[in-house]
C-alpha positions in Angstrom: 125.5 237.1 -41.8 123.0 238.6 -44.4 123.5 242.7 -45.9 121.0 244.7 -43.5 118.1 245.0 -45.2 116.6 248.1 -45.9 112.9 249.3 -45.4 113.0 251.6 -48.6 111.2 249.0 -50.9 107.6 249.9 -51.2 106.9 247.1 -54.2 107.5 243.8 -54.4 110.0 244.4 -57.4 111.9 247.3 -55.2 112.4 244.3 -52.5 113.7 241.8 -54.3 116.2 244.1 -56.3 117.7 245.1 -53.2 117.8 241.7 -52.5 119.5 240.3 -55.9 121.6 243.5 -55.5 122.9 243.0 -52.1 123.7 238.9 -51.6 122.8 237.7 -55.3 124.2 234.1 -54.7 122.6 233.5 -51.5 119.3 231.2 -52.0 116.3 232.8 -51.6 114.1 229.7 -51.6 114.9 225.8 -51.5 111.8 223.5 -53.0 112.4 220.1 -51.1 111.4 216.7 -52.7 111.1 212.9 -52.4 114.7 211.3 -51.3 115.5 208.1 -52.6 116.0 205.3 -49.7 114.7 207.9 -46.9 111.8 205.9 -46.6 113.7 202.6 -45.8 116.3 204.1 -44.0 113.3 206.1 -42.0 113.0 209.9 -42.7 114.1 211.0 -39.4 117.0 209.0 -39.0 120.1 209.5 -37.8 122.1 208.0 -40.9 119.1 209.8 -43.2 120.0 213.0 -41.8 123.8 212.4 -42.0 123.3 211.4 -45.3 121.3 214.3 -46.3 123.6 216.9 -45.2 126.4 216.2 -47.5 124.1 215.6 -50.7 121.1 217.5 -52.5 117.5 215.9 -52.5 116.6 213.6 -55.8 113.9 216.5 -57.1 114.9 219.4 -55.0 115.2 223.1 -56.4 116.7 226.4 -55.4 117.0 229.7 -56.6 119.5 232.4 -55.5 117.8 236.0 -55.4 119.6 236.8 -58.7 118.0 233.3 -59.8 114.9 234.4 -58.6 114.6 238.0 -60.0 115.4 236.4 -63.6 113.3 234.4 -63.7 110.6 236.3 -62.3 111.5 239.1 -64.6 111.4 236.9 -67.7 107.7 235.6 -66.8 106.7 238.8 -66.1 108.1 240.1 -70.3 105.8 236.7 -71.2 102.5 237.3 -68.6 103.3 241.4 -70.8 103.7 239.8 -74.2 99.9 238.0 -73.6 98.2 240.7 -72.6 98.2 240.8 -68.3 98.4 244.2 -67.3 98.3 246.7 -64.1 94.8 245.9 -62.4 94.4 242.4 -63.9 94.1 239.4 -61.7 96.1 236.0 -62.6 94.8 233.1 -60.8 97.5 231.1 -59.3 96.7 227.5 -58.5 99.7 225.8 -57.5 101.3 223.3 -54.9 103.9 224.5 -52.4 106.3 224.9 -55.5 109.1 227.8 -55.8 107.1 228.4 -58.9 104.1 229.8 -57.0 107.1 232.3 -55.8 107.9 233.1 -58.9 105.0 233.7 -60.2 104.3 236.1 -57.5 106.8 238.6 -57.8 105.7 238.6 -62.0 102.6 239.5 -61.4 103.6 242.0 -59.1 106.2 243.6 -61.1 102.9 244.2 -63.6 101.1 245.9 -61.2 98.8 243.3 -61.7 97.5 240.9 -58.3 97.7 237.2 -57.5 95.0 235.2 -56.4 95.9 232.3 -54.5 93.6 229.0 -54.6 93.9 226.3 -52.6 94.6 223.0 -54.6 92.3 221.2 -52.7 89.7 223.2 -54.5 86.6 221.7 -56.2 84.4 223.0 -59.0 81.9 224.8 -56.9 84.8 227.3 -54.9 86.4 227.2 -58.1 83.2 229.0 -59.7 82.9 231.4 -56.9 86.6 232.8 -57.6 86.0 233.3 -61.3 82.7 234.6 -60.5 84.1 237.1 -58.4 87.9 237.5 -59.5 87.2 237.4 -63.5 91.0 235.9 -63.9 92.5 236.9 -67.2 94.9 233.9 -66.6 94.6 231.4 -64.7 98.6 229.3 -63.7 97.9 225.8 -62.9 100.3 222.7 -62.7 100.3 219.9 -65.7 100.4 217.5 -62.9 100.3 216.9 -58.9 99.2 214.3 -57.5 96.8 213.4 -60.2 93.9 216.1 -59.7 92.8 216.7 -63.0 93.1 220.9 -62.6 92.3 221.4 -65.9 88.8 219.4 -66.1 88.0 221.4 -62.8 89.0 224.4 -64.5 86.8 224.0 -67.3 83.9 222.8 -65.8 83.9 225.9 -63.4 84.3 228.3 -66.5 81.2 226.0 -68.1 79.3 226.8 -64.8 80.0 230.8 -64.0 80.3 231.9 -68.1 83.0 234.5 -67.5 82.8 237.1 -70.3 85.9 236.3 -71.2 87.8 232.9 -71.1 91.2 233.1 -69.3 94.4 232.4 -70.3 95.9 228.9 -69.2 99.4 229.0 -68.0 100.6 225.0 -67.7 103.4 224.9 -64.9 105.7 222.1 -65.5 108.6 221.1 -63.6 110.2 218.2 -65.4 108.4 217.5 -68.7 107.5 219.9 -71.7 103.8 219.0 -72.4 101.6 220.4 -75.4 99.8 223.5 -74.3 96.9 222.9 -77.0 95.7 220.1 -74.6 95.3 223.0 -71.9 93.7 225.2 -73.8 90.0 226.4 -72.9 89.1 228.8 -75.0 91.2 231.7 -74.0 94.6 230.3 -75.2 97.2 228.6 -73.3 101.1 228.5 -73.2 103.8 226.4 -70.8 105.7 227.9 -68.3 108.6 226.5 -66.7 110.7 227.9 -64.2 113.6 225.5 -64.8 114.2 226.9 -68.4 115.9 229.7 -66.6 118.0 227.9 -63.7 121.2 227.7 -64.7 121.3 230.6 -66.5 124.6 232.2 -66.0 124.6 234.8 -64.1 121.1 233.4 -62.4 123.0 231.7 -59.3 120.2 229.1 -59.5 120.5 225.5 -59.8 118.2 223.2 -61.8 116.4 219.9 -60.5 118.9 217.1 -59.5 118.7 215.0 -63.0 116.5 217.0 -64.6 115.9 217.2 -68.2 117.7 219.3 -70.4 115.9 222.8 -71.0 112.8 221.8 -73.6 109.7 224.9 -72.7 108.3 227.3 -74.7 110.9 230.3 -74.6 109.7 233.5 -73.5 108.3 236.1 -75.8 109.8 239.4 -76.5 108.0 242.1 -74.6 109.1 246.1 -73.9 109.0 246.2 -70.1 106.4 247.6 -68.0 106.3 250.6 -66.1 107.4 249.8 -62.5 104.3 249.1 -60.1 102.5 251.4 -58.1 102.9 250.7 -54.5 99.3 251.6 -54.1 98.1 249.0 -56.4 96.8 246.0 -55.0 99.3 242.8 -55.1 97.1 240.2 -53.3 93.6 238.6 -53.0 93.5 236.1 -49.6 90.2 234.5 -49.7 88.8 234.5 -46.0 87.6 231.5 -44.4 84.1 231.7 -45.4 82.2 230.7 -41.8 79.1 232.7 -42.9 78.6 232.3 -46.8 81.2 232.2 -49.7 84.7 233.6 -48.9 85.5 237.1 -49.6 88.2 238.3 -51.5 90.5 240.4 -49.0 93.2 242.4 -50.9 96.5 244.2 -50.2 98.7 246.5 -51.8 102.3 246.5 -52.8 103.2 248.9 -50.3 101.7 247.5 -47.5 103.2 244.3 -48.2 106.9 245.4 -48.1 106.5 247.8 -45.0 105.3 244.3 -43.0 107.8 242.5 -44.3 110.1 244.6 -42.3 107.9 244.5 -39.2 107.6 241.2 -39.4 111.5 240.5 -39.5 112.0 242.6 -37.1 109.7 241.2 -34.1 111.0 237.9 -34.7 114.8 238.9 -34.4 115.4 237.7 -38.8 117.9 240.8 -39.4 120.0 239.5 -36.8 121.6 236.2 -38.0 120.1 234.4 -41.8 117.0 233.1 -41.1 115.9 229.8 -42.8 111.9 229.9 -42.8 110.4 226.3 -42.6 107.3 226.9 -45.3 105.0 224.6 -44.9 102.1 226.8 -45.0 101.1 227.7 -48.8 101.7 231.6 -50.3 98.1 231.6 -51.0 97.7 232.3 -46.8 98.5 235.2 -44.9 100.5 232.8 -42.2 102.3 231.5 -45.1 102.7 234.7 -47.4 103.8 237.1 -44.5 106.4 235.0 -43.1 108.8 233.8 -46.5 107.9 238.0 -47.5 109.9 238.9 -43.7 112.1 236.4 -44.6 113.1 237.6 -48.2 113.2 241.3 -46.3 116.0 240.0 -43.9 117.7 238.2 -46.7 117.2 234.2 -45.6 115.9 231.4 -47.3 112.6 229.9 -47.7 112.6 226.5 -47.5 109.4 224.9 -49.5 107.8 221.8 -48.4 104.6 220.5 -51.6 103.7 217.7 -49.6 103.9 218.3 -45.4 105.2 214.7 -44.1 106.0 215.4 -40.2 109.0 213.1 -39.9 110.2 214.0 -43.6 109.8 217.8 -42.2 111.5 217.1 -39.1 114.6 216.1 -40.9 115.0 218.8 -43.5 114.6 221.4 -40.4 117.7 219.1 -39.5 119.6 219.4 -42.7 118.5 222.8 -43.9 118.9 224.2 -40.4 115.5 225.9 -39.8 115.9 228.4 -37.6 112.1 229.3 -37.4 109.0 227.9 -37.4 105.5 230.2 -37.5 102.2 228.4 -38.1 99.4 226.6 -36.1 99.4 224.4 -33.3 98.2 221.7 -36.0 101.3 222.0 -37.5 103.3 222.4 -34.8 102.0 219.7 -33.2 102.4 217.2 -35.6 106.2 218.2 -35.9 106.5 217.5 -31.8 104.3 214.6 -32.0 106.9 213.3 -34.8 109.8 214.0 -32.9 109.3 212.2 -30.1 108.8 209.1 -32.0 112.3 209.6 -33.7 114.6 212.5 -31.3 116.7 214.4 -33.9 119.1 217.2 -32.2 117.1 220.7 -33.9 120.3 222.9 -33.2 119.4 226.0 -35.5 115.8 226.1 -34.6 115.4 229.7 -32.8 112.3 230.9 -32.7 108.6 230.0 -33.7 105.4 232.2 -33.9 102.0 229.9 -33.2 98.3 230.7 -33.5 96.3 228.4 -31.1 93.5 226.7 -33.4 93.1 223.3 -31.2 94.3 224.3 -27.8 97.7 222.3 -27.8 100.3 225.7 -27.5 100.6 225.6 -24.0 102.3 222.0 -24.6 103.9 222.8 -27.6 105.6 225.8 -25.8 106.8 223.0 -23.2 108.4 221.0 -25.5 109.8 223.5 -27.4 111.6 225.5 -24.3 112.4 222.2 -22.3 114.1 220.6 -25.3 115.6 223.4 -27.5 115.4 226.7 -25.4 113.0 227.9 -28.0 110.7 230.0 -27.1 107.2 229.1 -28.5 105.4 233.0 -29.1 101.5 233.6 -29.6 100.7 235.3 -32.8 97.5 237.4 -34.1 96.1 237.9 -37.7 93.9 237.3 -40.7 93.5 238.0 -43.6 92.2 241.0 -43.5 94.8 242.5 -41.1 97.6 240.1 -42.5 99.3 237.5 -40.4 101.8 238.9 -37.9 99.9 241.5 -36.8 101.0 241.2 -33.5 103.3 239.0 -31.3 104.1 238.2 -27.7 107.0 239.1 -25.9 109.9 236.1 -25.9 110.7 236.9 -22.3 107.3 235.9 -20.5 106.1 233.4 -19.1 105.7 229.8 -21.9 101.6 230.3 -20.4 101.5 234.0 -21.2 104.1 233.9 -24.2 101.6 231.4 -26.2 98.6 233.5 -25.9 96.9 234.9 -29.1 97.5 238.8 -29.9 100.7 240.5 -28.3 102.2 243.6 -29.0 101.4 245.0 -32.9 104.4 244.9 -35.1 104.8 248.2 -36.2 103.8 251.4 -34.9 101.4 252.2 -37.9 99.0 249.4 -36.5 96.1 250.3 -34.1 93.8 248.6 -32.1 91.2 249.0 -29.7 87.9 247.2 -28.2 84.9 248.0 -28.5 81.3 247.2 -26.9 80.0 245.1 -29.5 76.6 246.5 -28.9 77.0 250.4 -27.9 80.0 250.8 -30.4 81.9 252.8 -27.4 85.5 252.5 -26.8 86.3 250.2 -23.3 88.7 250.5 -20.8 92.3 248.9 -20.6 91.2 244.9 -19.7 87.7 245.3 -20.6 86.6 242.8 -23.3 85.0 243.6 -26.4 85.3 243.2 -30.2 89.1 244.1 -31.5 89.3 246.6 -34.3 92.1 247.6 -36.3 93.1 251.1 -38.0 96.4 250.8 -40.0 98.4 249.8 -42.9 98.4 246.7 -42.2 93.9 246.9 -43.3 92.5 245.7 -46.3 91.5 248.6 -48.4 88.3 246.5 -48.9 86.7 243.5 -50.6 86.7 242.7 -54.1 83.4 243.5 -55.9 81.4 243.6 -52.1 80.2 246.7 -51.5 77.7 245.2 -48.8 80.7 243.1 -47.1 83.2 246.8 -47.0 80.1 248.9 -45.2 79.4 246.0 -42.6 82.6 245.7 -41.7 84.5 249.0 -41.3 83.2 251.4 -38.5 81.9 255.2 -39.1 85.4 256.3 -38.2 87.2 254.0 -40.6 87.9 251.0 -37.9 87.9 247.7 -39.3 86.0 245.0 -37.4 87.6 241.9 -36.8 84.5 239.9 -35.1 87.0 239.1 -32.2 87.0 239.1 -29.2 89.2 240.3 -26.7 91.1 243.5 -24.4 93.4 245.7 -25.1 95.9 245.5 -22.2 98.5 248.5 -22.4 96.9 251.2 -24.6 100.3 252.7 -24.7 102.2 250.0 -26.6 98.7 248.8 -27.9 98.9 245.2 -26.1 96.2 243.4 -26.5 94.8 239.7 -25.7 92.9 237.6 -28.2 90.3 235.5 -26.7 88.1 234.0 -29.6 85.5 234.2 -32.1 82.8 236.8 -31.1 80.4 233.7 -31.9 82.5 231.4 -30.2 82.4 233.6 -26.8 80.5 232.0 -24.0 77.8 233.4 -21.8 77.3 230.8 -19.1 74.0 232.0 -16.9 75.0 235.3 -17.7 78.3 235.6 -17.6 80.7 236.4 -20.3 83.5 233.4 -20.3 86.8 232.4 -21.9 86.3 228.6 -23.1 90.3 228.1 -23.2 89.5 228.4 -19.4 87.5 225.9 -19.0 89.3 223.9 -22.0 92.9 224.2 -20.5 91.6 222.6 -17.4 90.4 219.5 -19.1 93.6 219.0 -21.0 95.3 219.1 -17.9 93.5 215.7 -17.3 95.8 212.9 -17.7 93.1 211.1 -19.7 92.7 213.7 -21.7 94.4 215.2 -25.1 93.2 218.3 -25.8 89.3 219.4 -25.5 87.1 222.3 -26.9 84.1 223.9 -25.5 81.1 225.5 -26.9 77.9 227.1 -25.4 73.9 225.7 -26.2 70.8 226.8 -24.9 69.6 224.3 -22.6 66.1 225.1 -23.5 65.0 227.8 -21.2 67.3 230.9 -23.1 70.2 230.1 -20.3 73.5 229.0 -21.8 75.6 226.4 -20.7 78.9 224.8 -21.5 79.3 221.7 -23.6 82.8 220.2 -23.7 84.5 217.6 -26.3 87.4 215.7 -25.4 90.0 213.8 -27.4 91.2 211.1 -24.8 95.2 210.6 -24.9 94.6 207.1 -25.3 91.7 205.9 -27.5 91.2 203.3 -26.4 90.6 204.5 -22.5 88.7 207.1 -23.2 87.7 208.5 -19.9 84.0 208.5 -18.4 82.0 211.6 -18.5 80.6 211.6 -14.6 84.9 211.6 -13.6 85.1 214.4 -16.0 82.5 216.5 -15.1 83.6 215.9 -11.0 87.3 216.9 -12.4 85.8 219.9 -13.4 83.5 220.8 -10.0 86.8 220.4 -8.0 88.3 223.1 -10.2 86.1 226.0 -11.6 83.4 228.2 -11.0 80.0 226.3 -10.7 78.4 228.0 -13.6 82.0 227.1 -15.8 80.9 223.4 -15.0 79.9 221.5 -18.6 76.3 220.3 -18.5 78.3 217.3 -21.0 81.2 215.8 -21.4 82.0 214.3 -24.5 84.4 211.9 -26.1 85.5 211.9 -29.9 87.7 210.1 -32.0 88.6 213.2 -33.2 87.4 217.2 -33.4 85.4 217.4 -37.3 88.1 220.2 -38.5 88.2 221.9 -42.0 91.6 222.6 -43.9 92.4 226.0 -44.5 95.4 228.2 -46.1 96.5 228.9 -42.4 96.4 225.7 -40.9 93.7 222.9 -39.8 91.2 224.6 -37.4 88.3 222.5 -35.8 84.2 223.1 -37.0 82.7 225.0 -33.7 79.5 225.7 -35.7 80.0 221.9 -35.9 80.0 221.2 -32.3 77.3 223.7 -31.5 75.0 222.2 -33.5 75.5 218.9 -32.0 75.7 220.4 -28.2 72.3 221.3 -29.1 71.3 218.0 -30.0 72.7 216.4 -27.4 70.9 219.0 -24.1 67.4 218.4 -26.7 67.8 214.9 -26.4 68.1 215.2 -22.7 
């Protein structure tokens, strides 16, 4: 059982002390890699599993919270030493690596904030952050997966002409390579978080077979003033849907407080939680849940390269007890299971945000199998993942629902006509807005963004749609995208509706519908279908006579179509699929007709 964790932190460095202070030896965070002969032997084998469980990965890391202040501490003396200070922005361009941990509670203890980018980033995102985030140092690895990060780097700094070059940080894991070959303009220096496992007194242990301890030491530095919990600890760039993403930040304080609420609503204080991370820090989904599960004292368990059966077996050996992502990711993990069954004993509880309308059978699965219940989640990054959660004692088709019941009684919500502005009724649908703790302060340098989107009373709006169900525990239902809302010859429909139907086709896999104008200013519904078998995909006249014998006339899809697959872009929270996408080609197909 872990120390009960306190809600006294309001920084980042406050939590982890209590943390290092209260179970120092218990690992905060486990970084799993390649296994020798898993592939051979299968990854979700039986005898893999076995195997596994009595011996440490070839590659893996850990660090105990001792490990992981130290270290964190002694980055932070070198980030001092060249020159990052309170208010600064360090760029942090990592894989799923412990180090991208690390580096996160360094920059924090500066008072200075980490922006995450995605490592599938190209030049032209790459010059919007730097435009935007002006970086005084930018962390990147010195090798992963052969990108070449550093020629991307420098042609974006070629491209926006920062006034000042940043500072290149080279992340290594097992070699010591020459920092002059990194360096852009504004000076560069190798990191490695392995120089300081094994410390005594850390608690950490070093890669299995790594090299002997060969980076550049740390430099002598006085230490900084603690942070202020008001300053701002993270920039979470938003999905961009209209334009270039926006820079959403939090502060310290913030932070830590959800932490707690997030721990809380998913039952972490009681028992030691193991968190399956397979979502990136550089996302809200994947940032709020390792910081509620460093509140309730578990361990994060890192994955740099998501393989489904690979993933199914560590939640095997590492005993995952929860799970909180996507139904991409979820699915993918079911999907893998039944190919190989594995018995997933410790796995308690998982949070899910619906992105390709699979949840309802994911919540199946999980309860018929493992007596885990499967809960809907609500967030972004504006409001921060977790935001809300459903009850674990309704119904699997209720429980998987998006929104819930907010996390902490600092968090507000209400719906508004998206039109008039005024508050609605309990059950009426309009946009969602927030008022809380849990808000962005604002956007960085977007002065236009920050008065379009926060009300005259200081409400943020989310551009969602949905009801708030019990004003007095501030319920509420998420229903979709205000742009992805249909209104079907006037009337104002939910496409899961109409898309949970179709699934429930036995030809069919999962579908999404979207609204076109048929030409005469009267909307009607277009559906997409991913048959369950290829190569039977089903016709559209069955599909549309399926859907007569079921719903409302005017909830009846004008087209029915089959894909391979829905066109999807890869973001920090999961895989979510193009709608603007499937508009566009609804229209095509009703202008064809």
């Amino acid at each position: 059982m872990t120390a009960e964790p306190t809600t006294a932190a309001t920084s980042l460095t406050a939590l982890l002390a209590e943390r290092a202070a209260a179970t120092p030896d218990a690992i905060a965070v486990i970084e799993t890699a390649a296994i020798e002969g898993a592939r051979s032997e299968g990854a979700g084998s039986e005898r893999a599993g076995s195997e596994r469980a009595g011996s440490e990965d070839v590659g893996s890391r850990r660090l105990s919270y001792a490990g992981l202040r130290a270290t964190s501490e002694a980055l932070a003396a070198r980030l001092h030493s060249e020159g990052v200070r309170a208010g600064d922005c360090v760029a942090v361009w990592l894989p799923n690596w412990l180090d991208a941990l690390v580096w996160q509670f360094a920059v924090a203890r500066l008072g200075a904030s980490v922006l995450g980018v995605n490592t599938r980033y190209n030049v032209h995102e790459l010059v919007h952050l730097v435009t935007v985030a002006r970086p005084v140092c930018v962390a990147l690895p010195d090798d992963f997966h052969g990108i070449d990060f550093r020629g991307r780097l420098r042609e974006a700094l070629d491209t926006a002409k920062p006034e000042t070059t940043a500072l290149v940080a080279v992340v290594a894991q097992n070699r010591a390579p020459d920092p002059a070959g990194f360096d852009l303009g504004g000076g560069a220096f190798v990191h490695r978080t392995a120089d300081g496992l094994g410390t005594p007194g850390t608690g950490a242990t070093a890669p299995t077979g790594a090299p002997a301890s060969a980076g550049t030491p740390a430099a002598a530095a006085p230490p900084p003033p603690l942070p202020d919990p008001a300053a701002i600890v993270n920039y979470f760039t938003t999905s961009g849907s209209t334009g270039n993403p926006k820079l959403a930040g939090h502060d310290q304080a913030a932070v830590t407080r959800h932490a707690a609420a997030g721990a809380a609503a998913f039952g972490m204080t009681e028992t030691t939680p193991v968190m399956l991370c397979v979502l990136p820090l550089l996302g809200v989904f994947g940032f709020n849940a390792v910081m509620a599960t460093l509140h309730a004292g578990g361990t994060c368990l890192f994955t740099p390269v998501f393989d489904p059966a690979r993933t199914v077996a560590d939640m095997v050996t590492y005993g995952v007890t929860h799970t909180i992502g996507g139904d991409d990711l979820h699915g993918r993990l079911m999907d893998s299971w039944r190919e190989d069954p594995r018995p997933l004993r410790a796995w308690r509880q998982a949070g899910i945000a619906d992105f390709a309308g699979r949840s309802p059978a994911i919540a199946d699965w999980a309860q018929t199998e493992f007596g885990v219940p499967v809960r809907g989640v609500y967030g972004s990054s504006e409001v921060f993942a977790l935001t809300a959660v459903r009850g674990p004692d309704l119904s699997p088709a209720d429980r998987v629902r998006g929104g819930g019941r907010p996390v902490d009684a600092g968090i507000e919500v209400r719906a508004c006509d998206p039109v008039s502005g005024a508050v609605l009724a309990p059950g009426e649908q309009g946009e969602l807005q927030f008022r809380g703790y849990n808000v962005l302060p604002g956007y960085l340098r977007n002065p236009e963004a920050n008065a379009a989107v926060f009300t005259e009373d200081g409400w943020f709006r989310s551009g969602d749609l949905g009801s708030v169900d019990d004003p007095g525990t501030g319920t509420f239902t998420y229903v979709c995208r205000m742009g992805d809302a249909l209104r079907l010859h006037g009337f104002l429909t939910e496409p899961a509706e109409i898309e949970n139907y179709l699934a429930a086709h036995p030809q069919v896999a999962t579908a999404k519908v979207v609204a076109a104008d048929r030409g005469d200013g009267m909307g009607v519904a277009v559906a997409f279908v991913v048959p369950a078998d290829p190569g039977r995909p089903p016709g559209e006249d069955e599909l549309i006579a399926y859907c007569r014998s079921g719903l409302a006339r005017y909830k009846v899809p004008s087209r029915v179509v089959p894909l391979d697959a829905f066109p999807t872009t890869a973001g920090t929270n999961g895989t979510k699929i193009r709608t603007a996408e499937l508009r566009r080609r609804a229209t095509e197909l009703l202008t064809d007709a």
